[in-house]
N, C-alpha and C positions, 0 to 999 in steps of 0.2 A: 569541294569545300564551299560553303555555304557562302562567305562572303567575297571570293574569288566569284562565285557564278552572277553575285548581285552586281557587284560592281562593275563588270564585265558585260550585262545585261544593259547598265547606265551609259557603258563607254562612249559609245558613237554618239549621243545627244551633246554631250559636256564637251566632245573636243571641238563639237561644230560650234558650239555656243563660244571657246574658248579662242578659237581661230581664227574665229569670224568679229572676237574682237580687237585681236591684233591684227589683223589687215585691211579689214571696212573699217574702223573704226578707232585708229591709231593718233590722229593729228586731236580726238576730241580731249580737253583738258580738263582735268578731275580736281585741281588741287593747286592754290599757289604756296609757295615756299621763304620766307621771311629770313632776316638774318638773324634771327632769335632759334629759328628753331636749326637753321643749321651747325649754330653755336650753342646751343644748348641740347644735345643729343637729342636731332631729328623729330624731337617730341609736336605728334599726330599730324605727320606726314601723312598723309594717305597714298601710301606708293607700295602696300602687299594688299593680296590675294588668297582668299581663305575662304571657305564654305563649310568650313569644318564648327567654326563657333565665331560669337560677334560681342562686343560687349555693347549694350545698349546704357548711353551715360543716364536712363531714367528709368533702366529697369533690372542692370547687373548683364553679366552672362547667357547670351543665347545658345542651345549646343542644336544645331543644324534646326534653328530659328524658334525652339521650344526655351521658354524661361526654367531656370530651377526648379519651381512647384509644379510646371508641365511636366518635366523630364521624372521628376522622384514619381508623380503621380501616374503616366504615362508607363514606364516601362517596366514590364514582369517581375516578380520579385518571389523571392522564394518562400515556401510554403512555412505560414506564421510568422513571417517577416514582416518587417513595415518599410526596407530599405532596399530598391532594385540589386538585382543580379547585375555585376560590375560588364556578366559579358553582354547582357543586354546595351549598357552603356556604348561599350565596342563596337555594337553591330548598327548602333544608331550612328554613330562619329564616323565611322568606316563608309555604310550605305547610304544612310539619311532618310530613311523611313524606322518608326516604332517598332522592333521588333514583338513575334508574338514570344510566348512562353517558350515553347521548343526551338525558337531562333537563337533566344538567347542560350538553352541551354547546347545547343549545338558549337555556339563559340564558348561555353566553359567546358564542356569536349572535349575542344582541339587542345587550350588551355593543359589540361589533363594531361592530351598524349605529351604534349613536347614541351613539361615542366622538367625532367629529367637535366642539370645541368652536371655536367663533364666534372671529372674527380680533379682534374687542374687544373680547376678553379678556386676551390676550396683549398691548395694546396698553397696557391699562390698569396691566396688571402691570406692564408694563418702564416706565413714567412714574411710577412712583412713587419715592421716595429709594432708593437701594442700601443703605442703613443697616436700612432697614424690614425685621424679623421678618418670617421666611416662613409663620407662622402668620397676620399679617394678612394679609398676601400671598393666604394661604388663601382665608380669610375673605371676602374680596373679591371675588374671583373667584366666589364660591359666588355672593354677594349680585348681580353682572355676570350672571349664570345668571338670575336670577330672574324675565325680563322674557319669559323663554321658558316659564314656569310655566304647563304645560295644567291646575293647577287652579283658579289665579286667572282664567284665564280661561273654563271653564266652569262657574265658583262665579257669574261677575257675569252670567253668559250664563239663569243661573237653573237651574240643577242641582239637581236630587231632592237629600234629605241620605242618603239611602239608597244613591248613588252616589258620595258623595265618596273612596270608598276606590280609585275608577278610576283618576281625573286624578291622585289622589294615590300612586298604582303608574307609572304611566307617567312623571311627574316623579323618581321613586325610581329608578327604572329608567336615565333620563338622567340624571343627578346621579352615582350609581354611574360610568357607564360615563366617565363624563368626569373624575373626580378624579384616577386614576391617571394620566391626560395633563397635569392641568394641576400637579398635584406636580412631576413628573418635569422638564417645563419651569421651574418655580421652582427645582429643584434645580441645571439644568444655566445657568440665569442666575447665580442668586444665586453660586454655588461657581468658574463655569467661566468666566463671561461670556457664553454663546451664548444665542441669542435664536431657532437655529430651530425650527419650529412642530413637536415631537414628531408621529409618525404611528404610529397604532395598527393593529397588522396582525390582520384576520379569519384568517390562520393559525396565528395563538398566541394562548395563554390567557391570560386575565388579568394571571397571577405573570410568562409570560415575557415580555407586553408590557414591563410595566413593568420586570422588569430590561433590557429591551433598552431602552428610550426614559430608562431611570437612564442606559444608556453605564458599567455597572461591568464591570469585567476580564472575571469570571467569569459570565457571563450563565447559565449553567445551573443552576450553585451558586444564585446569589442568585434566579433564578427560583423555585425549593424555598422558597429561605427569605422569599420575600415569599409564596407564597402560607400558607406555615404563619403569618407573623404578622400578616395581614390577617384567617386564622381565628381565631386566639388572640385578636385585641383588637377583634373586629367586638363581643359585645354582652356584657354585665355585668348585669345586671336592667334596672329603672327608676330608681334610686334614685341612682346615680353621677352626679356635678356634670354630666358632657357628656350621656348618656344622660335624666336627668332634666329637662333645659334644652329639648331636643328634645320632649319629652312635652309639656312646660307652655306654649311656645311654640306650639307644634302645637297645644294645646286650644282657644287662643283660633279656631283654623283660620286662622293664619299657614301657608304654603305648608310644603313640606318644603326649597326653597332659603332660605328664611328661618328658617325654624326649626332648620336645620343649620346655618348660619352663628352661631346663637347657640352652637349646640351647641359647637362649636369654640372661639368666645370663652371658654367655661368649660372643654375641655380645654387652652387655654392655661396655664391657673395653674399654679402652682408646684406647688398641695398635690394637681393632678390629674395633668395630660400631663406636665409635665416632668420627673416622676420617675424618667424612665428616663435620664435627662441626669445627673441625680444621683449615679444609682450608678453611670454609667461614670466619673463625674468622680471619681468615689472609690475604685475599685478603681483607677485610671490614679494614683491618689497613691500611693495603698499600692505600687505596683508600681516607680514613681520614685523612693520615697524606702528599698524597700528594694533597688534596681537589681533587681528581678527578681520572681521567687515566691520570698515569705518561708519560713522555717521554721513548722509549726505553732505551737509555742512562739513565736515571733517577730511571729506576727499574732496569737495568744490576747492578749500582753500590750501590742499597739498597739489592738485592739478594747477592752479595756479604759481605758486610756489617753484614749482618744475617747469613751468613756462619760463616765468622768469628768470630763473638762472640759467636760461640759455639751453637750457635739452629740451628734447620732444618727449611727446605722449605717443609711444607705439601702436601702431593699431589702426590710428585713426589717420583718413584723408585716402586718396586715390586720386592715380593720374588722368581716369577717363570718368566713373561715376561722378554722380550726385545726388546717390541716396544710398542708405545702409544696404551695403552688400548683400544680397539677396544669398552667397555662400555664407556669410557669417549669422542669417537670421536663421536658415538652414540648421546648423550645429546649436544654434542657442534652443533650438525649440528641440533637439533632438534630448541636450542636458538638460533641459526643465521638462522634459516629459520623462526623463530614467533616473535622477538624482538632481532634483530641485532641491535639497538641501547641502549640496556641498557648498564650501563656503567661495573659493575658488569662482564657479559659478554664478553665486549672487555675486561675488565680487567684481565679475567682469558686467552683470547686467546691471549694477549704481554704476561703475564707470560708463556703461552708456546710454545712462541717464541722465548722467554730469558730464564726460569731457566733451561732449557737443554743444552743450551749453558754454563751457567755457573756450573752446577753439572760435563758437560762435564772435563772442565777447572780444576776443582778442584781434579779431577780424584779418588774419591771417591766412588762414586754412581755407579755399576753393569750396571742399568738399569737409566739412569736419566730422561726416560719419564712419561708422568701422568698415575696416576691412575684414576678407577672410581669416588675416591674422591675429586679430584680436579674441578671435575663442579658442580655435584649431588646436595651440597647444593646450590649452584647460581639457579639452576630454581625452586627449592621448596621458595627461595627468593623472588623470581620476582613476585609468585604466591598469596605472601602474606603469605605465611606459614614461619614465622620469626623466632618463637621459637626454637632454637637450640636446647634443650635437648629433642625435639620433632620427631629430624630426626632419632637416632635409632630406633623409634618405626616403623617409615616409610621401614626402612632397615627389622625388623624384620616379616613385613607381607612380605615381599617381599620374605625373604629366608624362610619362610615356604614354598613356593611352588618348591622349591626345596631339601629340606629336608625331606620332608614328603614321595616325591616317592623313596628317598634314602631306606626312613624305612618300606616301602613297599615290596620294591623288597629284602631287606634283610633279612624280614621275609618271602618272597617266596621262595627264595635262602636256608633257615636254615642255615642263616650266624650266626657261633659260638659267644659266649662270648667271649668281647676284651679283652685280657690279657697281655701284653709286661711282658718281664723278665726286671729286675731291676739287677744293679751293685753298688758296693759299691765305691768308689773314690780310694782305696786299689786295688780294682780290676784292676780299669783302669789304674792304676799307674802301677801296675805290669805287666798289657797287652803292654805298652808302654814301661818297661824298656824289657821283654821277646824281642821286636822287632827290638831291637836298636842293633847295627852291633859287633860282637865278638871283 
């Protein structure tokens, strides 16, 4: 298998580089630690390890050191396409070199063979209430997967720890190829009522599977546009609630079906995954209440307005940038080059013409440009995919393919169990009066 031999091929350099920094190189200090940030959720500790992707605060997301406009422009893309092959994405995040054309389509292949998921899963899904969130839905399913886990079962079979990065590639590997089926069927139950078992075809890629097993209008269209947003939200660092959940679960050597399922429970939240739910719910108000796309003037002084009664403007700011998300300019140029007149669209490009100017104003906001989640939902809109409680499910195939070569290469690595030390509020207090001037 193609990315089994590359990585395998990479091994022996990474562990000596990796080795050789925890034992020469252990006492040197990387980072000090304040009472701010240990009180305020560890925010940019630098205390993880990642080669997988980096975010640069002045240039957005690197995925194994290439920017967004490297990577769409970089890796192979299918014939009359303008948007990479998803498994080119894979082999880059996995490997770390550009795949060619038949590299990628070697990982949508394997994809292929072991899309195939088990009838008791789908069995399990539809027994559950119709009320249940398609994120548990998710969740579940992933957890249903687990008993198929070739790492749990050559971890008890007694496996080298020098190997775990195998069984734990070949579970990544199935895990990937089977979320896009088992979405798609949560989609077309939950929404439609249908309960038949999607079928993934070995003569389409990833993106147009799953627009074909979604069942939207425009399968060509939305095939584009699922593999562009399964690229944009596959990996983020380590450090993000879904991404870093996957790490710390995984350290213990929980599987990668167990360690993903956790993952997901934490892109569930509010303050993670469903941000993108957010700001279509609020550009769909602004658009309601002023029957259309407003005047600039006429959203300058409703963003304000909502500033000041105390709510936010979704969308906008981030914890590590400081320039518009290179994922969110991504999607806007993707909608203004396929339906530049939906209104939705223009609606979200005056809002980020104005609520920057006014986050600016209010001098507030670090960062007052958008995020990924400020358009993300507007083209799964446009496509007919309307269900909002529907878009983390969308987010969450998208960060498996960036989480999964996280817990790969960490298992290569013999990345320890995660442990932080813990203080008591005594402590901190006492650290803070020790500090304070004689």
């Amino acid at each position: 298998m193609i990315l089994h031999d590359q990585i395998a091929a990479q091994l022996p350099e990474w562990r000596n580089r990796y080795k050789a920094l925890g034992k020469e190189h252990a006492d040197v200090v990387v980072d000090k630690v304040t009472v701010g940030q240990v009180v305020g959720g560890m925010r940019d500790i630098k205390s993880l390890v990642t080669d997988i992707s980096f975010v640069d605060p002045a240039e957005g997301i690197r995925f194994r050191g290439k920017s967004i406009p490297e990577v769409l422009k970089a890796l192979p893309k299918p014939r009359g396409a303008k948007i990479p092959y998803v498994g080119g994405l894979y082999y880059l995040l996995m490997v770390g070199d550009v795949p060619s054309r038949d590299q990628a389509l070697q990982v949508e292949a394997e994809w292929a063979k072991r899309s195939d998921v088990p009838d008791y899963v789908f069995k399990m899904i539809k027994s559950m209430p119709k009320e249940t969130h398609p994120m548990t839905l998710l969740s579940q399913a992933v957890l249903a997967l687990q008993n198929q886990s070739a790492f749990v079962h050559q971890y008890h079979a007694g496996m080298k720890k020098d190997a775990y990065w195998e069984p734990a590639l070949e579970d990544s590997l199935d895990l990937t190829a089977k979320l896009p089926v088992i979405a798609a069927f949560i989609y077309r139950m939950k929404y439609f009522g249908e309960t038949k078992k999607p079928k993934y075809s070995a003569r389409l890629d990833y993106g147009a599977n799953f627009a074909k097993m979604m069942g939207v209008a425009d399968q060509k269209g939305y095939a584009e546009l699922a593999r562009l947003y399964f690229i944009l939200h596959s990996d983020h660092e380590s450090g993000n609630v879904s991404a870093h959940t996957m790490h710390l679960v995984g350290s213990a050597l929980s599987d990668p079906y167990l360690s993903f399922s956790a993952a997901l429970n934490g892109l569930a939240g509010p303050l993670h995954g469903l941000a993108n739910q957010e700001c279509l719910g609020w550009l769909l108000d602004v658009h309601q209440k002023f029957g259309g796309v407003p005047s600039r003037d006429d959203l300058y002084k409703f963003a304000w307005d909502t500033l000041s009664s105390g709510k936010v403007i979704p969308g906008y700011g981030h914890a590590v940038l400081r320039v518009p998300d290179p994922r969110f300019t991504a999607q806007m140029s993707f909608a203004k080059e396929r339906f530049p007149q939906d209104e939705l669209v223009r609606l979200a490009d005056l809002v980020f013409d104005v609520v920057p100017t006014v986050l600016k104003e209010q001098g507030k906001a670090k960062n007052p440009a958008p995020n990924v989640d400020a358009i993300s939902g507007t083209l799964q809109y446009y496509y007919g995919v309307k269900d909002f409680d529907f878009y983390t499910v969308l987010f969450g195939v998208g960060r498996a393919l960036g989480v999964t070569p996280n817990y790969v290469w960490a298992r290569a690595l013999g990345q320890p169990i995660e442990r932080p030390k813990s203080l008591s509020t005594k402590m901190l207090e006492d650290i803070v009066k020790a500090a304070q001037p004689a």
